[in-house]
N, C-alpha and C positions, 0 to 999 in steps of 0.2 A: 212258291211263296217268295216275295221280295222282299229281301231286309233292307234294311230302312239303313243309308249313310248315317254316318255320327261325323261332326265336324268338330274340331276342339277352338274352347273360346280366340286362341288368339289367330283361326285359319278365318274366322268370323268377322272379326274387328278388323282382318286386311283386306277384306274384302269391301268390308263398307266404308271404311274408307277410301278406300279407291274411286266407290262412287263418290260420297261426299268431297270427295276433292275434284273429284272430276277429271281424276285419271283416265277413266273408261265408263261408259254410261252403261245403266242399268241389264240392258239386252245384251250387250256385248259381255259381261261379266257373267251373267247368265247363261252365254252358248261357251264360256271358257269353262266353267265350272259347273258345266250342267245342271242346274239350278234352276227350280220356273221364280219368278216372278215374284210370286206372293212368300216365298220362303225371305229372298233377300229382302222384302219390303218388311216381314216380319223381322226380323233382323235389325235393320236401319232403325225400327222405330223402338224396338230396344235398348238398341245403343243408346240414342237418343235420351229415351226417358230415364237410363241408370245413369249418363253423364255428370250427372251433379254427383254420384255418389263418390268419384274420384275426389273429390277436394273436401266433402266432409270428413275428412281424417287426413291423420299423415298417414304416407305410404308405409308399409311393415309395419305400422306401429302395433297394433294387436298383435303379432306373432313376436314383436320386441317386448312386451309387457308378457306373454305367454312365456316366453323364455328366460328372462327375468326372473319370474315365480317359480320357475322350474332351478334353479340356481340357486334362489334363494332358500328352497327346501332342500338343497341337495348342502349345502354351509351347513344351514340349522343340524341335518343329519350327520355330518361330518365331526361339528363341533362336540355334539351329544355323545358321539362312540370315541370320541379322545379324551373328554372327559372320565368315562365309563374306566377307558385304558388308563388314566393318569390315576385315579382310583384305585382299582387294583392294584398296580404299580405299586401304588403306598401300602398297601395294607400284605402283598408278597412280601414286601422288603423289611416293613415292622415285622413281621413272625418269623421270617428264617432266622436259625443260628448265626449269628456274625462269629466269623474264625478270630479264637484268641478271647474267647470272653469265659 
């Protein structure tokens, strides 16, 4: 049985570009990377159709707004277990004996 390459997206995107620029034409990119045809044409028209999704957002910005809220729960937590400590604090310090009274 023959397992099947996996290519990661960014071995993909230099590829097609290569053609779209016209680095090296389709066949020739195809006998470098052993590739038929209809993979890389699958590919190219990929690229293609997801192109636009580059500029409907900024770049990181989801993973900046993900880590943000992660930060911002990690304050809120922070704040609440020093409060908790400032608390107690008071209430140790009212019930002990003070020396001398």
């Amino acid at each position: 049985m023959v397992k099947r390459r996996v290519f990661t997206p960014d071995f993909k995107a230099q590829v097609v570009l290569e053609e779209l620029s016209g680095v090296k034409d389709r066949a020739a990119l195809c006998r470098e990377h052993q590739l038929s045809p209809q993979v890389l044409r699958r590919w190219q028209e990929e690229f293609v159709a997801r192109a636009s999704e580059i500029f409907a957002t900024e770049p990181g910005r989801g993973e900046e707004q993900e880590r943000i809220g992660e930060l911002e729960r990690l304050v809120g937590r922070l704040t609440l277990e020093l409060e908790v400590v400032k608390k107690a604090s008071h209430i140790l310090t009212s019930r002990s004996p003070r020396n001398g009274s």
